[in-house]
N, C-alpha and C positions, 0 to 999 in steps of 0.2 A: 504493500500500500504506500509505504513511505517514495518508494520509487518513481509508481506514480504521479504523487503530489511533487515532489523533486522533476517530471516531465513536464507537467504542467505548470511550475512556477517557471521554470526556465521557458516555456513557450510566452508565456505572458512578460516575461522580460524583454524577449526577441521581438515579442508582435510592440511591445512599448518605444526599443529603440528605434525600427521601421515607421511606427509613427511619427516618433520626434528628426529621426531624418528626413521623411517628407516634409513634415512641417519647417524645417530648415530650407528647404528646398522651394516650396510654394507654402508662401504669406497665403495665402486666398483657400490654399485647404485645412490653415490653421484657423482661420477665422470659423469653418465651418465645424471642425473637428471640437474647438471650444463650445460652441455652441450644442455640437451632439451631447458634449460630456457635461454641460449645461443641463441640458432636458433632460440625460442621464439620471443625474442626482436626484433633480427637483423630484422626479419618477420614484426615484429606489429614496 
């Protein structure tokens, strides 16, 4: 199980730095990306 969780945090690491490299990359899908994780929250 541990392992598991150990796969999946390390994906969620990867999939986190892939976002903030795009977002380096194009301004205009950070604006949108903030906004998802906006309505994300307000949600959860």
């Amino acid at each position: 199980m541990s392992f598991d969780l150990n796969n999946a945090c390390i994906r969620s690491v990867y999939d986190w730095l892939i976002t903030a490299h795009t977002i380096f990359l194009d301004k205009k899908t950070v604006r949108k990306k903030i906004a998802q994780w906006q309505l994300y929250f307000v949600i959860k």
